[in-house]
C-alpha atoms as a printed R data frame, in Angstrom:
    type eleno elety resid chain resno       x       y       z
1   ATOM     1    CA   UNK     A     1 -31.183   6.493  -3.315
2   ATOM     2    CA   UNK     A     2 -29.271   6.718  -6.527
3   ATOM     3    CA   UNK     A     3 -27.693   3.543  -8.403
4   ATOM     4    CA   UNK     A     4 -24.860   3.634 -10.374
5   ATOM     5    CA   UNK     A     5 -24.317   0.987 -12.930
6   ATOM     6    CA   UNK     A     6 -20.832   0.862 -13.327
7   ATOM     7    CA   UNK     A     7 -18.287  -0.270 -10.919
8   ATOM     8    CA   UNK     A     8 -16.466   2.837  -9.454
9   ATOM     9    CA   UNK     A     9 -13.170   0.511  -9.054
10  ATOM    10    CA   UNK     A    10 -11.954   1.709 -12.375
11  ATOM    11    CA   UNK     A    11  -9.080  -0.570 -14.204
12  ATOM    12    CA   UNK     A    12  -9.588  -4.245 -12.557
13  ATOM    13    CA   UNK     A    13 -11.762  -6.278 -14.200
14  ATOM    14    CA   UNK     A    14 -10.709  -9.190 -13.293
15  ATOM    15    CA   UNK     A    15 -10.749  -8.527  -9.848
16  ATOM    16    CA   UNK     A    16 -14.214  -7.208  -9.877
17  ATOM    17    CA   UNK     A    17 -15.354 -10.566 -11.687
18  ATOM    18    CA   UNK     A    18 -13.733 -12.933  -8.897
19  ATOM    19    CA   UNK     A    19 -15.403 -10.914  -6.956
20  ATOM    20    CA   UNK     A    20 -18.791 -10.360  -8.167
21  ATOM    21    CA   UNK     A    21 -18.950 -13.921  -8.812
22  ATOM    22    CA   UNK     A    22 -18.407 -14.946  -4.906
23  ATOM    23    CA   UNK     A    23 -22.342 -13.492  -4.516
24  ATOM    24    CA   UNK     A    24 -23.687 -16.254  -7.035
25  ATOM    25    CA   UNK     A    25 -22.777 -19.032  -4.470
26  ATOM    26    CA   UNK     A    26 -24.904 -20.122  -1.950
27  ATOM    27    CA   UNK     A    27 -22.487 -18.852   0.958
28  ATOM    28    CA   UNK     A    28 -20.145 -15.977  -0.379
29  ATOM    29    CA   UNK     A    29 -16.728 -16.701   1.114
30  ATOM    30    CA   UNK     A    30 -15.502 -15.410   4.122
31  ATOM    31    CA   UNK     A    31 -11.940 -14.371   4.029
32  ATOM    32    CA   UNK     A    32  -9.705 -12.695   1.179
33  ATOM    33    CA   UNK     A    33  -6.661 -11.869   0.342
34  ATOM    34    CA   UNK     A    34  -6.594  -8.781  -2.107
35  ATOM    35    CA   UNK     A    35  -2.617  -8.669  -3.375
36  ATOM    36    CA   UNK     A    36  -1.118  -6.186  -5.829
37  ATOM    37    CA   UNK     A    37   0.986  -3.198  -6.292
38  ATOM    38    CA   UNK     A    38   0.051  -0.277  -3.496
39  ATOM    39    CA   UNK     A    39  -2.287   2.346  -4.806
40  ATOM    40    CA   UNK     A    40  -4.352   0.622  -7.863
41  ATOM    41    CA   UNK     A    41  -7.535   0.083  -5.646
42  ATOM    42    CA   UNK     A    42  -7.787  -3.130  -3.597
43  ATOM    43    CA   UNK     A    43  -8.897  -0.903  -0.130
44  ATOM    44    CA   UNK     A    44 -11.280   0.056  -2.076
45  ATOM    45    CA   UNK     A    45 -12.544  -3.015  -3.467
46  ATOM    46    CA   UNK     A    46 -12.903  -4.051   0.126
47  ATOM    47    CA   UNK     A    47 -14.981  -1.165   1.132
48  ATOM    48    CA   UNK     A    48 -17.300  -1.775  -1.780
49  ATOM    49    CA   UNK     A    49 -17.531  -4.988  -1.114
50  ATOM    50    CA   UNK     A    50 -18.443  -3.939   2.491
51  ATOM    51    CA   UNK     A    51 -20.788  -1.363   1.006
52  ATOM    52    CA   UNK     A    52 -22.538  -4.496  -1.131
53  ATOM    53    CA   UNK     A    53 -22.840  -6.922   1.938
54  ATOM    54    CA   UNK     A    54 -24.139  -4.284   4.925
55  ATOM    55    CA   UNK     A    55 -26.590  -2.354   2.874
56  ATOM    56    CA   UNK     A    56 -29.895  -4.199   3.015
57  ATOM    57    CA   UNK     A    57 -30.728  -1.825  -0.051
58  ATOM    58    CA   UNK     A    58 -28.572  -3.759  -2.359
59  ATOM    59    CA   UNK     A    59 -29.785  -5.413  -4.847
60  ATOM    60    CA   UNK     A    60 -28.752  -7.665  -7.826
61  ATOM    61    CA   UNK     A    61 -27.986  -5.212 -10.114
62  ATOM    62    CA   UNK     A    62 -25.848  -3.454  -7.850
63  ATOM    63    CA   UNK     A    63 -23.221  -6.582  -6.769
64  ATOM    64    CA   UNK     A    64 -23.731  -7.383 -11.192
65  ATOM    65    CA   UNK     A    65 -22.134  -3.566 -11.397
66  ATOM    66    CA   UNK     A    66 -19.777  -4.144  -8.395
67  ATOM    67    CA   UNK     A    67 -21.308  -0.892  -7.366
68  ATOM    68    CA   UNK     A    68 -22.727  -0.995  -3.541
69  ATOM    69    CA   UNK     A    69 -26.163   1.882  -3.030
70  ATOM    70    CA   UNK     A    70 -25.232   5.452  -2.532
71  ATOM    71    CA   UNK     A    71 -27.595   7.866  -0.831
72  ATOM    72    CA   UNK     A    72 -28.492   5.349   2.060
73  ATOM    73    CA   UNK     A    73 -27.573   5.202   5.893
74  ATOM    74    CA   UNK     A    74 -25.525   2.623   5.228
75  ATOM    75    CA   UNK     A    75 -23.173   4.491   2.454
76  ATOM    76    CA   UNK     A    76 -23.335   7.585   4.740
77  ATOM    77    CA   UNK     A    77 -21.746   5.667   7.268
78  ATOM    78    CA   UNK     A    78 -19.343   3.878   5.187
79  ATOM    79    CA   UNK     A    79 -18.141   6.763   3.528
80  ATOM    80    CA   UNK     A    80 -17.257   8.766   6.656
81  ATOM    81    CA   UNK     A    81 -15.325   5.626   8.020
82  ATOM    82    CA   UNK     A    82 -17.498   5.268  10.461
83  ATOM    83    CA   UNK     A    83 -19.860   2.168   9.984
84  ATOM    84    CA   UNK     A    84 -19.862  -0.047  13.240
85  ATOM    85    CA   UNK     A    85 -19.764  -3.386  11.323
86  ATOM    86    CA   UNK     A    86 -17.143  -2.143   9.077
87  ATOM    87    CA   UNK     A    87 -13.745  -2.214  10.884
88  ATOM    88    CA   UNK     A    88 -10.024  -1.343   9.088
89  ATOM    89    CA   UNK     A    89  -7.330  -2.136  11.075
90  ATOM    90    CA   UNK     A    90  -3.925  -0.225  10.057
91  ATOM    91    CA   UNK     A    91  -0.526  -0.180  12.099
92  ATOM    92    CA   UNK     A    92  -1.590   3.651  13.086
93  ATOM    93    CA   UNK     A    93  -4.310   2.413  15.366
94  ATOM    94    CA   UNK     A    94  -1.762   1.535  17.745
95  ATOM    95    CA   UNK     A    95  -1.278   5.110  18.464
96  ATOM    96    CA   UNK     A    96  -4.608   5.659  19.712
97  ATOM    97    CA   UNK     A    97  -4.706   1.992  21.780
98  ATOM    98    CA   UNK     A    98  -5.851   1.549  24.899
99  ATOM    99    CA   UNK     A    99  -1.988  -0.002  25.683
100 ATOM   100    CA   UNK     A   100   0.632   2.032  26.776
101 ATOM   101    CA   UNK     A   101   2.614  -0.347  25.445
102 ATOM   102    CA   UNK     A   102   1.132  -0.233  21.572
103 ATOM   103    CA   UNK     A   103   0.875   3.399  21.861
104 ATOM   104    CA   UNK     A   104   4.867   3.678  22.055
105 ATOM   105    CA   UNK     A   105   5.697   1.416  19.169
106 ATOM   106    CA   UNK     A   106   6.935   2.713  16.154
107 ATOM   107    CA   UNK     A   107   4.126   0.995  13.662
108 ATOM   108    CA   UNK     A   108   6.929  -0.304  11.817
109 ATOM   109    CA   UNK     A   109   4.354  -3.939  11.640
110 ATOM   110    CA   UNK     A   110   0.850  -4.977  13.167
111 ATOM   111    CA   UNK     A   111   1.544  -6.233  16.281
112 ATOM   112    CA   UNK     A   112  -0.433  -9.790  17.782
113 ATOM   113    CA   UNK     A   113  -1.563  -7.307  20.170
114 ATOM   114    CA   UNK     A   114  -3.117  -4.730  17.689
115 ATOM   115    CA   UNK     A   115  -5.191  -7.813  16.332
116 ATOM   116    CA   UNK     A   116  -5.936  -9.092  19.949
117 ATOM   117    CA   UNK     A   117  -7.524  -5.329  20.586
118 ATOM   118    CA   UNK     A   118  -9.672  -4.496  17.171
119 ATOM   119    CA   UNK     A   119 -10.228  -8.113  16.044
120 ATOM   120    CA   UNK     A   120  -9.725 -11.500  17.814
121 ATOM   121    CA   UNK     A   121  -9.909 -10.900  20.977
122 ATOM   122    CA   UNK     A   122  -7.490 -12.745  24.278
123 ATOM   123    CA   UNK     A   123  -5.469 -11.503  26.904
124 ATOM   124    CA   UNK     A   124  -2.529  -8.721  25.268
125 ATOM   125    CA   UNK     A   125   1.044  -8.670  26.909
126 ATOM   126    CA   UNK     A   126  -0.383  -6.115  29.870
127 ATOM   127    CA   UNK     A   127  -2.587  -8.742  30.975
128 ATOM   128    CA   UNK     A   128  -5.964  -7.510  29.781
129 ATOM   129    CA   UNK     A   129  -8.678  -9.655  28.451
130 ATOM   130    CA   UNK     A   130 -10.165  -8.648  25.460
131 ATOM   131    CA   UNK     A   131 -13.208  -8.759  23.916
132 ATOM   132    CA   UNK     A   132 -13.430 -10.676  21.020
133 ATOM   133    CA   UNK     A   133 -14.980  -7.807  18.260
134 ATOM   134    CA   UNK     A   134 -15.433 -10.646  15.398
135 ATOM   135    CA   UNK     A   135 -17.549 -12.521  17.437
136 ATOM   136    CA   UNK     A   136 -20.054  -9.391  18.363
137 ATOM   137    CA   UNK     A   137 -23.348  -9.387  16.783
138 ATOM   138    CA   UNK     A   138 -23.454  -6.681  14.257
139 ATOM   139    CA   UNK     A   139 -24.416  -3.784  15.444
140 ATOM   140    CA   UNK     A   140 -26.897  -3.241  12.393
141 ATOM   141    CA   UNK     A   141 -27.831  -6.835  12.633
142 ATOM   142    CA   UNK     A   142 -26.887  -7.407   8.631
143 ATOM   143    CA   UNK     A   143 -22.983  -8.541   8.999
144 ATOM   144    CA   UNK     A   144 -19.359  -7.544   9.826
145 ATOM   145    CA   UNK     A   145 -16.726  -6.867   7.573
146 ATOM   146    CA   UNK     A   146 -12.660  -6.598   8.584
147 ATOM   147    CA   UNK     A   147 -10.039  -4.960   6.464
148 ATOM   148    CA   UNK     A   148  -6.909  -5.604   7.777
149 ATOM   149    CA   UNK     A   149  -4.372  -2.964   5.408
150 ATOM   150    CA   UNK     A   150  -0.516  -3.627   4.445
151 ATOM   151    CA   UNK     A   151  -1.661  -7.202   5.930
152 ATOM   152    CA   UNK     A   152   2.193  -8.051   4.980
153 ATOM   153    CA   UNK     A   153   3.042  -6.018   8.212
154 ATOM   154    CA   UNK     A   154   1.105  -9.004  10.835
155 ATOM   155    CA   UNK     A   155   3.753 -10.148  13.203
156 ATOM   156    CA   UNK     A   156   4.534 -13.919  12.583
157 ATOM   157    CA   UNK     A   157   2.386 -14.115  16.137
158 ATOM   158    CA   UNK     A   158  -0.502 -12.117  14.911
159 ATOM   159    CA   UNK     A   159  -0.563 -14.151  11.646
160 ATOM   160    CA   UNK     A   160  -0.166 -17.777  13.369
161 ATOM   161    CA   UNK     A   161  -3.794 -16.210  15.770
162 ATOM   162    CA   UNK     A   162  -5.068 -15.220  12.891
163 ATOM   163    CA   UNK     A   163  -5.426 -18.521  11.358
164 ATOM   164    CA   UNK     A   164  -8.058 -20.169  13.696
165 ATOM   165    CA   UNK     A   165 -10.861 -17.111  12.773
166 ATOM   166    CA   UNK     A   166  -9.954 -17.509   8.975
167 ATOM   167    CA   UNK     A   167 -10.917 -20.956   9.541
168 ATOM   168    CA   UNK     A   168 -13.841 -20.786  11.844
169 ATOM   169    CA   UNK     A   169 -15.707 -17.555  11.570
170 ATOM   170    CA   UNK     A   170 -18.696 -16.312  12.705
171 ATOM   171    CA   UNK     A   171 -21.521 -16.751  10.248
172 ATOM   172    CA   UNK     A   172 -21.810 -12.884   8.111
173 ATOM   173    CA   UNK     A   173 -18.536 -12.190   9.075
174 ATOM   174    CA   UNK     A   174 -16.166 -11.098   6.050
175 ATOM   175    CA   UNK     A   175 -12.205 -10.812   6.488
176 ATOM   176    CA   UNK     A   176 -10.133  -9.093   3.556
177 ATOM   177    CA   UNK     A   177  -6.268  -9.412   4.164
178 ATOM   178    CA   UNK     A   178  -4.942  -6.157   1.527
179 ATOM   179    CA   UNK     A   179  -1.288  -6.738   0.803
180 ATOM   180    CA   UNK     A   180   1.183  -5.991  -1.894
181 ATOM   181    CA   UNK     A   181   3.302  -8.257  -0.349
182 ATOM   182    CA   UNK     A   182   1.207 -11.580  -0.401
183 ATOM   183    CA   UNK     A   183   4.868 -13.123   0.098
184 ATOM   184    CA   UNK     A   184   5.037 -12.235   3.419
185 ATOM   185    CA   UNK     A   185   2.167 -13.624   3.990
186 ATOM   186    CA   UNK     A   186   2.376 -17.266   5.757
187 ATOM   187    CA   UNK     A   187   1.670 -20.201   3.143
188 ATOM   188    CA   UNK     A   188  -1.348 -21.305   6.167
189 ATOM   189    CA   UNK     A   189  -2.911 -17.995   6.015
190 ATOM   190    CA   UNK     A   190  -3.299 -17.920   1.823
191 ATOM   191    CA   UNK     A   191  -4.248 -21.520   1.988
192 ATOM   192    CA   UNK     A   192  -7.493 -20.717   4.014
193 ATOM   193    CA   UNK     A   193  -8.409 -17.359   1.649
194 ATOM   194    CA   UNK     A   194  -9.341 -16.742  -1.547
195 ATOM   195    CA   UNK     A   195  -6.939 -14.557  -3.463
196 ATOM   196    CA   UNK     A   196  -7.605 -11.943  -6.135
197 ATOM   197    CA   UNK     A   197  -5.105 -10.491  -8.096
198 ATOM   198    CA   UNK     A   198  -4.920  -6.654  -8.569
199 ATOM   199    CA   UNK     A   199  -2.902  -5.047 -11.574
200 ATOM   200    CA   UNK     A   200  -1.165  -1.862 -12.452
201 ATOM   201    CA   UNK     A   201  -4.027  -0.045 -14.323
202 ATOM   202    CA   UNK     A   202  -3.607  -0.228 -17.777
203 ATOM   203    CA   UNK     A   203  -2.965   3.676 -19.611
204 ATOM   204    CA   UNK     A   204  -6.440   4.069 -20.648
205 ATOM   205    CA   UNK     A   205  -7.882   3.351 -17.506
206 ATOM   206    CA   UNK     A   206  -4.893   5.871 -15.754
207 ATOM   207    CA   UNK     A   207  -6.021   8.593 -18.135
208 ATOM   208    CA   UNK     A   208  -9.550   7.959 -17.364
209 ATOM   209    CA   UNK     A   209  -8.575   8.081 -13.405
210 ATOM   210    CA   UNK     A   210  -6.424  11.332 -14.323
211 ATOM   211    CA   UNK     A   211  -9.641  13.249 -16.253
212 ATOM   212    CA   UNK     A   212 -12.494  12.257 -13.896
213 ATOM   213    CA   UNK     A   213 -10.227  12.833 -10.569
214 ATOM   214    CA   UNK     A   214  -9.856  16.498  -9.447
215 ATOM   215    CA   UNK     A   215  -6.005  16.153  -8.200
216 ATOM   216    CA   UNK     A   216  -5.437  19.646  -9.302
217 ATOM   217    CA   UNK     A   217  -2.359  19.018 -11.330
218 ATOM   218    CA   UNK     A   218  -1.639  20.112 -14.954
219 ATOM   219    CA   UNK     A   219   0.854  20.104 -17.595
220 ATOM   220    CA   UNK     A   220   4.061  18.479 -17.480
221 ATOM   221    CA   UNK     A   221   3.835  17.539 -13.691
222 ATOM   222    CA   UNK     A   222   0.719  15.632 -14.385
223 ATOM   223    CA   UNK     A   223   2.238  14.227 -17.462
224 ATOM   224    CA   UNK     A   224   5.406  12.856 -14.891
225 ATOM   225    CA   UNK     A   225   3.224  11.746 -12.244
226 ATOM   226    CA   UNK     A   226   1.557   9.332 -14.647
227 ATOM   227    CA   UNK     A   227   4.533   8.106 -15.507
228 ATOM   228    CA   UNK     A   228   6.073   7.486 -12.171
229 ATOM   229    CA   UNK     A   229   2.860   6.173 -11.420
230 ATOM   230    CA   UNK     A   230   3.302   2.893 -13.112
231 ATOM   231    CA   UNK     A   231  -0.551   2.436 -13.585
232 ATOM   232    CA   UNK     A   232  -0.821   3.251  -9.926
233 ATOM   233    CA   UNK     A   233  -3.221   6.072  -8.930
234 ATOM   234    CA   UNK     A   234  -2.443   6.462  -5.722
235 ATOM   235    CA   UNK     A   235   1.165   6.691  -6.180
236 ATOM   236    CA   UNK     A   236   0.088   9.654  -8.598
237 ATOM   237    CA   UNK     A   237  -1.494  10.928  -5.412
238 ATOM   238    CA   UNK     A   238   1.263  10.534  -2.885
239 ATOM   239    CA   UNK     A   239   3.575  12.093  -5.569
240 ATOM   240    CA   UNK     A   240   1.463  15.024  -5.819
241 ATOM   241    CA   UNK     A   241   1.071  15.674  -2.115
242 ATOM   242    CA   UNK     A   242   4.524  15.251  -1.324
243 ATOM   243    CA   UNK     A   243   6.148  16.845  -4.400
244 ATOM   244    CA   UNK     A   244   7.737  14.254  -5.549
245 ATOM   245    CA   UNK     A   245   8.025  16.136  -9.235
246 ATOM   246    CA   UNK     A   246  10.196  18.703  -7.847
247 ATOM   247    CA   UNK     A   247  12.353  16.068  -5.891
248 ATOM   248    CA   UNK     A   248  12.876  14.724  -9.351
249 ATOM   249    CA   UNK     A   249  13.859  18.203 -10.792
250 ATOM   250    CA   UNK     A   250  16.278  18.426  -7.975
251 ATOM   251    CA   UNK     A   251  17.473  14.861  -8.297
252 ATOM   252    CA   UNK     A   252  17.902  13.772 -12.131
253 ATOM   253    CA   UNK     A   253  20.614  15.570 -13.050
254 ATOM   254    CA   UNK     A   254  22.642  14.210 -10.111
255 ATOM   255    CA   UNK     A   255  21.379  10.421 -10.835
256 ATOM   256    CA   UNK     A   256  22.726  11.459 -14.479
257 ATOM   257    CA   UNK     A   257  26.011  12.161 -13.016
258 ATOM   258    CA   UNK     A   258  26.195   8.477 -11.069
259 ATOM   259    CA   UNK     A   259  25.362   7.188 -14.137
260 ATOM   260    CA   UNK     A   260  28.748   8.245 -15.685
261 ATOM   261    CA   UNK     A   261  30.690   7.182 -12.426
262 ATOM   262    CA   UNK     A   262  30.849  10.627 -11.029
263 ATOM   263    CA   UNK     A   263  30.141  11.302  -6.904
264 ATOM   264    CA   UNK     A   264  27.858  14.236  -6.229
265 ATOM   265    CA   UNK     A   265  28.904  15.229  -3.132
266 ATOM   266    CA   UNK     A   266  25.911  17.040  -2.137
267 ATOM   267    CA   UNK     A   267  23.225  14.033  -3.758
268 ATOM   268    CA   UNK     A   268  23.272  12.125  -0.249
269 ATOM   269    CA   UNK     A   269  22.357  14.891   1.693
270 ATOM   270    CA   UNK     A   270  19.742  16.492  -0.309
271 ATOM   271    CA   UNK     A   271  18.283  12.651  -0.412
272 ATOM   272    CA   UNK     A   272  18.001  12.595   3.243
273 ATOM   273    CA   UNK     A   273  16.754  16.010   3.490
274 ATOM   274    CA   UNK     A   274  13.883  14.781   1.043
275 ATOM   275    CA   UNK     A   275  12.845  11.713   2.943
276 ATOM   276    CA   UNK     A   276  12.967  14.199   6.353
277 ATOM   277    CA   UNK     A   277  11.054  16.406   4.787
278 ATOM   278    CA   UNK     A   278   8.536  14.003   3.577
279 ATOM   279    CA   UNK     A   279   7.888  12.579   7.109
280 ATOM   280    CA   UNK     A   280   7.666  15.974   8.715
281 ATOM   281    CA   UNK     A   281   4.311  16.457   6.095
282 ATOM   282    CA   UNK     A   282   3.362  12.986   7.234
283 ATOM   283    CA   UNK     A   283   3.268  14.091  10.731
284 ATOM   284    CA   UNK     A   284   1.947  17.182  10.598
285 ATOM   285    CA   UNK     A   285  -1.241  15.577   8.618
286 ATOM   286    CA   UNK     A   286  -1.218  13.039  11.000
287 ATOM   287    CA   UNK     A   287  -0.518  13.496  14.561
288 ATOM   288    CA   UNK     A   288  -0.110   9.831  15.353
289 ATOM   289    CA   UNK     A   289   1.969   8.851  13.117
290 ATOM   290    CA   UNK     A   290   5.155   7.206  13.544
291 ATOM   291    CA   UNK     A   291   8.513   9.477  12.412
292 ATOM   292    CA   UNK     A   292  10.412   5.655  11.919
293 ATOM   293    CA   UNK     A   293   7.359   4.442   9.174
294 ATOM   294    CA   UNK     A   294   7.501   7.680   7.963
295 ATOM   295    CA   UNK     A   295  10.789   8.438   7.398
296 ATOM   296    CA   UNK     A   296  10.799   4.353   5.994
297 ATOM   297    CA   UNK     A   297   7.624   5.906   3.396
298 ATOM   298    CA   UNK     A   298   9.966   8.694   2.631
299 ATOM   299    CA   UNK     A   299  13.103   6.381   1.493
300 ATOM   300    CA   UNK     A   300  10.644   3.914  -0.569
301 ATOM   301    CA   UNK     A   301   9.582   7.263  -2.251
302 ATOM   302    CA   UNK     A   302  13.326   7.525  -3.253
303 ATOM   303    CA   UNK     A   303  14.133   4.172  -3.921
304 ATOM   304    CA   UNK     A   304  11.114   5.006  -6.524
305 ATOM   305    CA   UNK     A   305  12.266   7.564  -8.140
306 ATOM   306    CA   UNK     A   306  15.724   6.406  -8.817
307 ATOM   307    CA   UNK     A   307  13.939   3.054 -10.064
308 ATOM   308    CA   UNK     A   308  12.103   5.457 -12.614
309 ATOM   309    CA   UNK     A   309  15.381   6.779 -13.172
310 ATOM   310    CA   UNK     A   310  16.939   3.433 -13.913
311 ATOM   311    CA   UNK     A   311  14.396   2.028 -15.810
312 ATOM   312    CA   UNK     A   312  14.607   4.776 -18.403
313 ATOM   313    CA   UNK     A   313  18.077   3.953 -18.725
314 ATOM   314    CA   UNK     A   314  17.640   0.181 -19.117
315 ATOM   315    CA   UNK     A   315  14.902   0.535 -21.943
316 ATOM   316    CA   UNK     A   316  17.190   3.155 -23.780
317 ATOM   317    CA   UNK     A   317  20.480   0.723 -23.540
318 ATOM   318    CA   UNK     A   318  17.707  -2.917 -24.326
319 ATOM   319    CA   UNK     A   319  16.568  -0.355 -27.585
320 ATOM   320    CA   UNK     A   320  20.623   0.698 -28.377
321 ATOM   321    CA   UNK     A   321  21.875  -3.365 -27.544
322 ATOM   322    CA   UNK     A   322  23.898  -1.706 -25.304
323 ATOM   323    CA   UNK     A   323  25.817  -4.779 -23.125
324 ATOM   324    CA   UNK     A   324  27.871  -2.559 -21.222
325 ATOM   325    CA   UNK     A   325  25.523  -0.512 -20.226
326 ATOM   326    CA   UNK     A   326  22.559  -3.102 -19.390
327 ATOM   327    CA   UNK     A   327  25.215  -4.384 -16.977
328 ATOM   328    CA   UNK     A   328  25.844  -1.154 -15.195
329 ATOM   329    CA   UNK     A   329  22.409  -0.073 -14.425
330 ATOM   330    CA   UNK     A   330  21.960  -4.228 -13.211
331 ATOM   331    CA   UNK     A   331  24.385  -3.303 -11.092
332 ATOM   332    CA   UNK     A   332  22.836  -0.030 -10.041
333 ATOM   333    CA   UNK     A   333  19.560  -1.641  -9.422
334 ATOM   334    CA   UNK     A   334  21.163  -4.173  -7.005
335 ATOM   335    CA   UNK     A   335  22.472  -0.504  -5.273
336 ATOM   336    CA   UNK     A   336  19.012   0.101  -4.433
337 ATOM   337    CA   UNK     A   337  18.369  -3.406  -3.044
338 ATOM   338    CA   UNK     A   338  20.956  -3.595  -0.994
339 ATOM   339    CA   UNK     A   339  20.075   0.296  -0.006
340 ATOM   340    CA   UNK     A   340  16.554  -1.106   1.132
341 ATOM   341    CA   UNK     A   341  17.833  -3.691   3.166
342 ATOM   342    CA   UNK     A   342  20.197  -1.267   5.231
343 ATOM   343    CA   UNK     A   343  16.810   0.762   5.529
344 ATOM   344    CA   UNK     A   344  14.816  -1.942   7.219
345 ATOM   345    CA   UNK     A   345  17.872  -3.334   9.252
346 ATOM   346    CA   UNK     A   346  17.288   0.233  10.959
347 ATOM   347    CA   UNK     A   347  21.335   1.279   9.412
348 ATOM   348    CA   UNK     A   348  21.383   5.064  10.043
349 ATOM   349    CA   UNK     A   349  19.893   6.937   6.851
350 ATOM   350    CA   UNK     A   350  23.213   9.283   6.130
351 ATOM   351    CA   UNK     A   351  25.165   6.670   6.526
352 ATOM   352    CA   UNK     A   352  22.889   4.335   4.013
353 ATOM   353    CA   UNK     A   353  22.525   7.017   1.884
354 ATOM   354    CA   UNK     A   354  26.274   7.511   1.246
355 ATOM   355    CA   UNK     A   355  27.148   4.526   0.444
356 ATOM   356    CA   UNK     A   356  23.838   4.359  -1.769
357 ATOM   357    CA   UNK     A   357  25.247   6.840  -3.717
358 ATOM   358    CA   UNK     A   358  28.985   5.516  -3.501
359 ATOM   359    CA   UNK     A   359  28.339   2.202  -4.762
360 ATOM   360    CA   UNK     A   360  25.619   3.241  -7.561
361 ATOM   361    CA   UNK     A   361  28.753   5.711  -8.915
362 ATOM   362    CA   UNK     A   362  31.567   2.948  -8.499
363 ATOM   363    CA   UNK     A   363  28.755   0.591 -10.149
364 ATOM   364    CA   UNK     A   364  28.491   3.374 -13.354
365 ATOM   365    CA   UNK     A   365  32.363   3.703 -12.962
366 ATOM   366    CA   UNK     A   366  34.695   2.734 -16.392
367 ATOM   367    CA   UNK     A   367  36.224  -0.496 -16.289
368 ATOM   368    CA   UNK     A   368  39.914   0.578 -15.342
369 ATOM   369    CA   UNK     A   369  38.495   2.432 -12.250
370 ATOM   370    CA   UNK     A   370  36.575  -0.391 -10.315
C-alpha cells in the first residue's frame, strides 16, 4: 500500500476542509449535497470520500490529506467502479433497468422509479416490489456510500421519497446529492444535508491540472480550452473529445458577423449539424445513451461557446465604456436564454436555432433597423 499525502482533488480547499472536518465528529454526517459548476471535481470528492470511509486501511493521516489508501482491495475496487458498497446512480442506468418502462425513457431526469430500483426501495409503476439497497448490510461489512449525479435531474416524486432516508438512514450509510443546480433542488431536501460549495478552479490550480494531466493537447488548442474552461477541467475535457476548438474556428467569425447585425445564413445549420454531430460521438461511446440528453449536451456545448463569445465582447465594451454596446450583447445574452428555454420545452432544434440566430442579429442590429 502506498499513501499519498496530498489530496488528489486539486483546486478546492475549502471543500476538502468541510469535508475533512466531518471525520473529527463523533458521527460523520450522513447525507451531502456537493453543488458547483459541472466538471471542477465534486464526483470525485464523493468517491474519495467513499474511498476514506470503506477502506479499513485508512488511517488519520489519510482523511488529514483528504487522500483515501491506494494499492488496497478496496481502491482496486473503487477505481474500476465496481465496489459493492459504493453505488452511483446516473439517469443512464435507466437504460440497462430491469423496467421496460425505464429502459424507453429518454434520461432527460431521474425518474422516482430509477431511485425506487438502485436506492430506496417500494413498489415501481409495473407493480414490482423492490428491494430496498440502502437498507442491505454492506457487503464488505464496513459501510455504504450513494452518489446520486446531476441530483438536479430527481423528479419532484423521487425527491419528495427521497426525503424520509435523508432523514432516517441506516447507521454507515453515506448519501452525496452532486448538483450544479442546488436550485432545483427542493428547500426539504437541502434542509436535511450538509452542503459544500465547489468553485471554478482558480488559474494556478487549472495549469497545474493542465501539466500533470495527459489530455494530449498542445499549443493554441490547449491554450483555448483553458479558457473556455472557466476553471473547469472537465469542460477542458469534454471540449477536447468533442472538438469543440474547431467548432469555434468554424463558428467565431459568424458570431462576429451577428455581432454587427448581419444574418449568416448558413450559421443555424452548421450549429445544428454540430450539436448532431456531438450526440452521434456520445452514442457511439455509449450505447445506452439517450439521442434527446445528448443532443440537449450538444446545444449546452453551444450555448457555451457563444457565452465565451459574448463574454469577450462584454469585457472589451466594460474596458472601452462602451454603453451601446454593453446593451447589445445584454441583449444577446438574453438570446441565449430564451434559446435554452425553447431547448428544454422540447421546440424543434432548426427551428430554435433560427430564430437563435435571428434575434441575436436583430439584437446587434443599428438603432434605425430594429
Amino acid at each position: 500500500m502506498t499513501l499519498s499525502l496530498h489530496s488528489p482533488l486539486l483546486g478546492q480547499p475549502k471543500a476538502i476542509s468541510a469535508l475533512t472536518r466531518a471525520f473529527a465528529t463523533e458521527r460523520v454526517h450522513h447525507a451531502w449535497i456537493l453543488h458547483g459548476p459541472m466538471g471542477v471535481g465534486k464526483s470525485f470528492a464523493a468517491r474519495l470520500f467513499a474511498g476514506l470511509v470503506l477502506d479499513p486501511a485508512t488511517t488519520t493521516a489519510n482523511i488529514a490529506a483528504f487522500a483515501p489508501p491506494t494499492g488496497t482491495e478496496d481502491a482496486a475496487l473503487l477505481g474500476a467502479g465496481s465496489h459493492p458498497d459504493c453505488v452511483v446512480i446516473r439517469k443512464e442506468l435507466a437504460s440497462v433497468s430491469q423496467s421496460r418502462e425505464l429502459r424507453d425513457k429518454k434520461q432527460l431526469n431521474i425518474p422516482v422509479d430509477l431511485l425506487r430500483e438502485t436506492l430506496i426501495g417500494g413498489v415501481d409503476g409495473e407493480g414490482r416490489m423492490l428491494d430496498s439497497a440502502v437498507h442491505r448490510t454492506p457487503a464488505r461489512g464496513r459501510a455504504k456510500v450513494f452518489v446520486i449525479d446531476e441530483a438536479e435531474l430527481l423528479e419532484s416524486e423521487a425527491q419528495n421519497v427521497l426525503l424520509k432516508t435523508l432523514e432516517e438512514p441506516p447507521l454507515g450509510t453515506y448519501l452525496f446529492l452532486v448538483t450544479s443546480r442546488e436550485d432545483r433542488l427542493l428547500p426539504t431536501i437541502r434542509s436535511r444535508c450538509h452542503r459544500v460549495a465547489f468553485g471554478p478552479l482558480a488559474p494556478h490550480a487549472m495549469q497545474q491540472w493542465s501539466d500533470e494531466y495527459d489530455w494530449q493537447v498542445d499549443g493554441a488548442e490547449r491554450a483555448w480550452l483553458l479558457q473556455f474552461a472557466q476553471g473547469s477541467p472537465g469542460l477542458a475535457l469534454l471540449g477536447s473529445t468533442f472538438g469543440l476548438y474547431q467548432w469555434w474556428q468554424s463558428l467565431h467569425g459568424q458570431f462576429k458577423q451577428l455581432d454587427q447585425g448581419h444574418f449568416p445564413p448558413s450559421l443555424a445549420e452548421e450549429m445544428v449539424k454540430c450539436a448532431e454531430e456531438y450526440a452521434e460521438k456520445v452514442i457511439k461511446d455509449n450505447e445506452g445513451a439517450s439521442k434527446d440528453a445528448a443532443n440537449r449536451q450538444g446545444v449546452s456545448m453551444l450555448v457555451r461557446l457563444a457565452g465565451l463569445h459574448l463574454r469577450q465582447r462584454l469585457t472589451n465594451a466594460a474596458a472601452a465604456n462602451d454603453r451601446q454596446a454593453l446593451d447589445d450583447i445584454q441583449r444577446a445574452i438574453r438570446t441565449l436564454d430564451t434559446f435554452e428555454e425553447a431547448v428544454r420545452a422540447n421546440v424543434n432544434l432548426k427551428l430554435a436555432m433560427s430564430s437563435l440566430v435571428a434575434a441575436w442579429s436583430q439584437a446587434c442590429a443599428p438603432l434605425a433597423t430594429r
